[in-house]
C-alpha positions in Angstrom: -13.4 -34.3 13.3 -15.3 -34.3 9.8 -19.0 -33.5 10.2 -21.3 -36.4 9.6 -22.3 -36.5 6.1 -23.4 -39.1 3.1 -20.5 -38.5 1.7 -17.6 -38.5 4.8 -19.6 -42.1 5.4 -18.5 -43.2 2.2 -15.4 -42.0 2.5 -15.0 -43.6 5.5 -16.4 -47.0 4.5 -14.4 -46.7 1.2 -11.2 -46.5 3.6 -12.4 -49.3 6.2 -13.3 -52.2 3.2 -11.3 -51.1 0.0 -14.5 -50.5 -2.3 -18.1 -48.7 -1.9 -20.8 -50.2 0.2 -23.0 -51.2 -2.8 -20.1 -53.1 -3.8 -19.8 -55.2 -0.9 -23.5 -55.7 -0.8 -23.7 -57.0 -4.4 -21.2 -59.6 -3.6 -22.5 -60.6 -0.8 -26.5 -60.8 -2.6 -24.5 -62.8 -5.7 -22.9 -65.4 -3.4 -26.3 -66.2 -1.8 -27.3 -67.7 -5.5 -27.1 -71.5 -5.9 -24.3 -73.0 -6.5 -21.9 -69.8 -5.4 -20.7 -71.2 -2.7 -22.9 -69.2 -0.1 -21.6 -66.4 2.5 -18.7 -69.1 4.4 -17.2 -69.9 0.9 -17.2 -65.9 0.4 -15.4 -64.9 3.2 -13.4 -68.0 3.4 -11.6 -66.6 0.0 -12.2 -62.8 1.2 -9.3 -64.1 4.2 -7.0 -66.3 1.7 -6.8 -63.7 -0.4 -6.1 -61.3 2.8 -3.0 -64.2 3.6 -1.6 -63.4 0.6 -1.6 -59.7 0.8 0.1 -60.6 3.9 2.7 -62.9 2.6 3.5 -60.0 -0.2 3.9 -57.1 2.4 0.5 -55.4 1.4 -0.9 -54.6 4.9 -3.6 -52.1 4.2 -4.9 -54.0 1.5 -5.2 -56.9 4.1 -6.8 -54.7 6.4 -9.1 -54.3 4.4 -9.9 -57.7 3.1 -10.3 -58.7 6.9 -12.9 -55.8 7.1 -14.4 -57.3 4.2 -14.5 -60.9 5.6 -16.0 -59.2 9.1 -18.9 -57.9 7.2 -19.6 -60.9 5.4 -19.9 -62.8 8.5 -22.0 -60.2 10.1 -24.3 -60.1 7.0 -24.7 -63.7 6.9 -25.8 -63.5 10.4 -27.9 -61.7 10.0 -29.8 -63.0 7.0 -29.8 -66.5 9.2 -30.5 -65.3 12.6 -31.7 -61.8 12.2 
């Protein structure tokens, strides 16, 4: 097992969603803005786009767009209820 650093968490997150955390957040913050759509819209398309990764044979890359769907949700959640 890697020791727990900065970077082996980046790493790690990097592998899990397909981009770097500050990424994801961005997205997410720019799809709160009026007239974006809001967080549903976002990971409505984060999971068609995942569908069609399917459809094409690219499994990891659909992994990942799941993961990135998942965190949507839970961010959205969190800005509503938490």
């Amino acid at each position: 097992m890697l020791p727990d650093t900065q970077h082996n968490r980046e790493q790690a997150f990097e592998h899990m969603y397909g981009m770097p955390k500050e990424w994801l957040d961005e997205l997410v913050e720019d799809w709160q803005e009026p007239l974006m759509g809001g967080l549903t819209m976002l990971a409505m398309s984060i999971l068609s786009d995942a569908q069609e990764c399917i459809a094409v044979g690219r499994h990891e890359t659909a992994r990942q767009y799941i993961n990135r769907a998942k965190y949507v949700i839970k961010q959205q959640a969190t800005i509503c209820c938490g």
